[in-house]
N, C-alpha and C positions, 0 to 999 in steps of 0.2 A: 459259453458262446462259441460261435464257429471263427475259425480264422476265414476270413472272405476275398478272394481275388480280387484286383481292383477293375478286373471285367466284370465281375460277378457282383459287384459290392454297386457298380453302376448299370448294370442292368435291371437288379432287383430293386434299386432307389427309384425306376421311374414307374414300376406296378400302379395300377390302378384295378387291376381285375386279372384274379383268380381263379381259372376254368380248371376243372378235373376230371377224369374220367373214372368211373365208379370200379365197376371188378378190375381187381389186381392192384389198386390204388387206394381205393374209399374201403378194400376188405383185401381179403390175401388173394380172390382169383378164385378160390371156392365157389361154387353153385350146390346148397344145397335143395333138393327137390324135394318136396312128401306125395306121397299117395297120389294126393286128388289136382299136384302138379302146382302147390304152389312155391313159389321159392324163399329160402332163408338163407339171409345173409348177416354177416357180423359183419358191425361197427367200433372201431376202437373210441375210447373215450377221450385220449392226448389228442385226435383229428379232428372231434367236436372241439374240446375246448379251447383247440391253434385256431380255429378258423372263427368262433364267434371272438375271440383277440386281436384277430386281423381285421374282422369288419368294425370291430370298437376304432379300430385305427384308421376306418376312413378307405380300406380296399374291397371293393363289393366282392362275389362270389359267385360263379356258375358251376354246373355241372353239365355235360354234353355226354350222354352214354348210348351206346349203343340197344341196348335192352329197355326194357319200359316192366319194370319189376314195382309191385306195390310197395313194397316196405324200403326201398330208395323215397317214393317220395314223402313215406312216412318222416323218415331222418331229414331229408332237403325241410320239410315243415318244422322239423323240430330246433333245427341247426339254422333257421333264416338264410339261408340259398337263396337267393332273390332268381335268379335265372336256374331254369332247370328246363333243358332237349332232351326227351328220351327218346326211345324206338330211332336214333337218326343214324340213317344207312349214310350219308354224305356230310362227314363231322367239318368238312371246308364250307359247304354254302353255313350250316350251323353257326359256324363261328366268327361269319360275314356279319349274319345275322345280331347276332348275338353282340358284338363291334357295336352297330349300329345302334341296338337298346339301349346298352352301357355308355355311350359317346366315347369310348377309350380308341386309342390308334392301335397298332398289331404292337408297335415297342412297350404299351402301358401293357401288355397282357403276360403271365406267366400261363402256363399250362405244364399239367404234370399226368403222364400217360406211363403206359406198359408194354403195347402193343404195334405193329404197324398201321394199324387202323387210326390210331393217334398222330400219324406224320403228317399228315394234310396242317393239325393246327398248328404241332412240335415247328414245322418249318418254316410258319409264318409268324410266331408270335415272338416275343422280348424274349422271354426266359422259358427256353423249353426244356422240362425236367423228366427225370425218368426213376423208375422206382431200381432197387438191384436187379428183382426178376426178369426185366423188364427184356422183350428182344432183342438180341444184338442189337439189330438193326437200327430200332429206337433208341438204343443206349448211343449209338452211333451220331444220332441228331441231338443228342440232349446236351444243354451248356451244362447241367451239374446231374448227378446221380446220386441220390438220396444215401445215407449210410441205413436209415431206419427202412425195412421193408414194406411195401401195399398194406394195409392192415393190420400194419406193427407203429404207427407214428409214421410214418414217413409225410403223411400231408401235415402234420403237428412239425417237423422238421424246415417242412420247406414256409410255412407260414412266421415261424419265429428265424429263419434266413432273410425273411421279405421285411419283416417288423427292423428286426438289429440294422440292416441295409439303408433302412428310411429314418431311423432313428428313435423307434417307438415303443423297442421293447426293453427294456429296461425300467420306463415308466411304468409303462403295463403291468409288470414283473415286482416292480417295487407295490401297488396298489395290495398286494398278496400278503405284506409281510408289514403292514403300520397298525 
């Protein structure tokens, strides 16, 4: 388990929802293309099964991406993502939005991005997190920076930070091992 800040330890207590941004985060940033133009991307398997742990524990799930790639929403259906924005060129009105679905306030929200196209939600939400690749810039807004990289665990990382924070993973954790 992480040693946790007691900024960090009360920021992450008050999550209610979990917004992500897909390339560089939900994969390493890679775009693979074929032929006829469709894209493949990899999914790690520690970020699937952080995040169906974290909804066991009662904090829903979004994703906000700037692309509209089929095989995202292949994984958002397989992984229960209850909210999923693709194609959004304006990830701030998205994440108003998206507020408003969930009933959560901007301090119940974590968000974890890469890019400066991610600072519109990075600056408004609880806990804005950033992967290591992530741009300066954005590492610059982020209250924590993942040690796990985009597509290496890092949303398995910041999901079991959210859990130990609220008090939940350890339960969780122990359910694995009776």
């Amino acid at each position: 388990m992480q040693t946790l800040t007691p900024e960090l330890q009360a920021r992450a207590a008050k999550i209610k929802l979990l917004v992500m941004d897909v390339d560089g985060v939900l994969t390493d940033g890679r775009i693979f293309i074929r032929d006829d133009g469709e894209e493949i991307k990899s999914f790690h398997t520690l970020d699937g099964h952080g995040l169906k742990m974290l909804q066991q524990s009662g904090v829903q799930t979004a994703i906000i991406t700037g692309r509209d790639a089929p095989s995202v929403g292949v994984r958002v259906r397989q992984l229960g993502i209850t909210y999923y924005f693709k194609g959004i060129h304006d990830k701030r009105a998205a994440y108003a939005e998206l507020r408003e679905q969930a009933g959560v306030a901007e301090d119940e929200c974590a968000f974890i991005g890469d890019d400066v196209v991610d600072l519109p939600v990075m600056v408004r939400c609880g806990l804005p997190v950033a992967v290591p690749e992530a741009h300066w810039f954005a590492k610059r807004h982020a209250a924590y920076v993942t040690q796990r990289s985009g597509g290496q665990g890092a949303v398995r990382e910041l999901c079991d930070l959210i859990m130990q924070a609220q008090g939940t993973l350890d339960a969780a954790l122990a359910e694995y091992v009776k």
